[in-house]
VEXMAR-329296 format. One line per 8 residues: their letters; for each residue x, y, z of C-alpha. Coordinates in pm, 1 decimal, m for minus. Layout:
a	X:Y:Z ~ ...;
This chain:
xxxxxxxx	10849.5:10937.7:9894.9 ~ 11082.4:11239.0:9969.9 ~ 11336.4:11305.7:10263.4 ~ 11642.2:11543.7:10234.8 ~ 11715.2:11755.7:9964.8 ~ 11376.7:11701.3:9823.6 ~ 11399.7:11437.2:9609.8 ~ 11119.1:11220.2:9511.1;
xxxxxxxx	11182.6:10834.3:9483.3 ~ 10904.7:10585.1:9336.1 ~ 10869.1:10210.7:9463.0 ~ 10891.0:9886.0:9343.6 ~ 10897.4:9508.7:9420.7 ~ 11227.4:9375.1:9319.8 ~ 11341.8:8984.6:9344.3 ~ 11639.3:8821.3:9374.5;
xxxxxxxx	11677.1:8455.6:9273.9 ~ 11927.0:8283.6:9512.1 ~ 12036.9:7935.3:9541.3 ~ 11769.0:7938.5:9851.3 ~ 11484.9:8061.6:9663.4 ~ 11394.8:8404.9:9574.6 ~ 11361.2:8700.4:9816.4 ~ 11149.2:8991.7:9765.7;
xxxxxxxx	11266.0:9351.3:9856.5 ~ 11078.1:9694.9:9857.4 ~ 11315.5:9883.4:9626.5 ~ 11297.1:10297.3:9577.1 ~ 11394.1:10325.2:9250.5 ~ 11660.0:10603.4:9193.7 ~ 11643.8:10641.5:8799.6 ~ 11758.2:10989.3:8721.3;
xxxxxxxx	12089.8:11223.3:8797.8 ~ 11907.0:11354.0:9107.6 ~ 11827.8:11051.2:9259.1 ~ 12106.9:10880.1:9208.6 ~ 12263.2:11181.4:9369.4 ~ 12057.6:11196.6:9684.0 ~ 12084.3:10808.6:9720.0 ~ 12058.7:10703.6:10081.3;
xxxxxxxx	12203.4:11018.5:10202.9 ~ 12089.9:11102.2:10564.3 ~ 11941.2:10824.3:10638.8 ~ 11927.1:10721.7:10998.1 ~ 11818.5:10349.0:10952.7 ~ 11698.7:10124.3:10676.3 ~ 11471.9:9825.0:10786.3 ~ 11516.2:9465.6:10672.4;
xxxxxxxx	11380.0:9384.0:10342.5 ~ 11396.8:9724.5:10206.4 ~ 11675.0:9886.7:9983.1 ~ 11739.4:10121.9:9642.4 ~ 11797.0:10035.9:9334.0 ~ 12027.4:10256.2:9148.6 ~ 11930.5:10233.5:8775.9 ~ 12179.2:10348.9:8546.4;
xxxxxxxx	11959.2:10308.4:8226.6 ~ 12271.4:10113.4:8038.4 ~ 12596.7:9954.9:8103.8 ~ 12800.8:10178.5:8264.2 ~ 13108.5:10193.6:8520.6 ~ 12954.6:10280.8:8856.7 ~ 13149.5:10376.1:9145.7 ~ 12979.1:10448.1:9474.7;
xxxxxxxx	13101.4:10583.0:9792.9 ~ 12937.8:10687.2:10135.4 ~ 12936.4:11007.9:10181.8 ~ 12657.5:11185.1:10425.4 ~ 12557.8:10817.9:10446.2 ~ 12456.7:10730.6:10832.1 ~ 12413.2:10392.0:10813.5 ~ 12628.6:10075.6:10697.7;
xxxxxxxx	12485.4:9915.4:10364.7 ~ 12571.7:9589.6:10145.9 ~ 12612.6:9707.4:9777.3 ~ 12500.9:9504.2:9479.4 ~ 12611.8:9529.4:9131.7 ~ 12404.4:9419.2:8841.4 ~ 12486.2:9358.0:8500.8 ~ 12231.7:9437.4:8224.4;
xxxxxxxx	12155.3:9054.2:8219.4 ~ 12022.6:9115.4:8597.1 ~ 12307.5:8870.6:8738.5 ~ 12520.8:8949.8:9007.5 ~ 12859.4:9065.9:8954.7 ~ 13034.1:9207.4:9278.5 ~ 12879.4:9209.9:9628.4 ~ 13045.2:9515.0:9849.1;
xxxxxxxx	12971.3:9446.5:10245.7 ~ 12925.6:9638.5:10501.4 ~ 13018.8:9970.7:10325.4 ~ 13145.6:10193.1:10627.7 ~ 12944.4:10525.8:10676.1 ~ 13117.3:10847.4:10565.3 ~ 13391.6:10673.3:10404.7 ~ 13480.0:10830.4:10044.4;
xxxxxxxx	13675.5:10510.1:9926.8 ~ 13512.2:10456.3:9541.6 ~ 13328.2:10107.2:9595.4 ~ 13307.2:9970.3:9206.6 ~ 13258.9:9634.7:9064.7 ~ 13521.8:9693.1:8804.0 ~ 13328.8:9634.4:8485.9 ~ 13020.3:9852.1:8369.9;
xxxxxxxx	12667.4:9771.1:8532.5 ~ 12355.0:9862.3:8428.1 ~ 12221.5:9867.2:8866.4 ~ 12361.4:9932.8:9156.5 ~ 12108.7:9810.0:9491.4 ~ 12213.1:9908.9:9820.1 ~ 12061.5:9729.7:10121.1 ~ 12092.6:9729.9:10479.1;
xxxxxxxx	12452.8:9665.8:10596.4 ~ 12467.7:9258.0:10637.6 ~ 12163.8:9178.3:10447.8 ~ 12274.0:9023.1:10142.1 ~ 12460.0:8764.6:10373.4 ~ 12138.5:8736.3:10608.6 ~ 11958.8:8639.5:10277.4 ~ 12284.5:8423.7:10129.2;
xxxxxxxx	12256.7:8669.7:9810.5 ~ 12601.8:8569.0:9639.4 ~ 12737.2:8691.8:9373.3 ~ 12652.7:8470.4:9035.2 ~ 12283.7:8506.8:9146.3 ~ 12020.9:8706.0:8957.1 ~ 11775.5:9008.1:9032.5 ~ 11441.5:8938.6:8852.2;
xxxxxxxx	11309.7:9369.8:8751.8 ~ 11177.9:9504.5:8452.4 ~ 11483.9:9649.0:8380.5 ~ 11733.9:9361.9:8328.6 ~ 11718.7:9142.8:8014.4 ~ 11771.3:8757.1:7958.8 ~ 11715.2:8664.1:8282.0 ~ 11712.8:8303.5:8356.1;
């Protein structure tokens, strides 16, 4: 799927194991410099139980921020194990504050602004993707 600037985004099914069972969200995968990049950029809305998953390809200290970014979104980040390590909510659009778990990550997912407490997603849990190893 493309939208501004261009860039080209594949799809996945990504799962996160919570306390409450898992939940399944429709990721674009954002695996390369570009994509990563473009992010979420100009979007005007993202619907429930869709996201992106920023894939960093190894451990490494991600800090996001919301530039061009129309609409509020929760922030996940991953370690390489897939758990949970930070949860940023309700990241305000246009604000250029660094968001940044403080320790390296191997994913970043952004969802919809209040989602990850609509689904009781807490940090400690773990996101179930080809990507992350040891997972429980």
């Amino acid at each position: 799927m493309s939208f501004a600037g261009g860039v080209t985004f594949g799809r996945d099914t990504v799962i996160i194991k919570t306390n409450n069972g898992p939940v399944s969200f429709e990721m674009e995968i954002a695996s390369d410099y570009e994509q990563r990049k473009q992010g979420l950029m100009f979007r005007t809305e993202l619907a429930d139980g869709k996201g992106m998953l920023f894939d960093y390809g190894f451990p490494y200290e991600a800090a996001m921020w919301m530039k061009n970014t129309l609409i509020p979104l929760d922030m996940l980040f991953v370690r390489s194990d897939g758990k949970i390590t930070y949860i940023h909510h309700r990241a305000v659009p246009g604000d250029l504050t660094a968001i940044s778990a403080g320790e390296p990550v191997r994913a970043v997912i952004e969802l919809a602004g209040g989602q990850a407490k609509a689904k009781k997603i807490k940090v400690g849990d773990y996101v179930d993707y080809k990507i992350f190893t040891n997972r429980p």
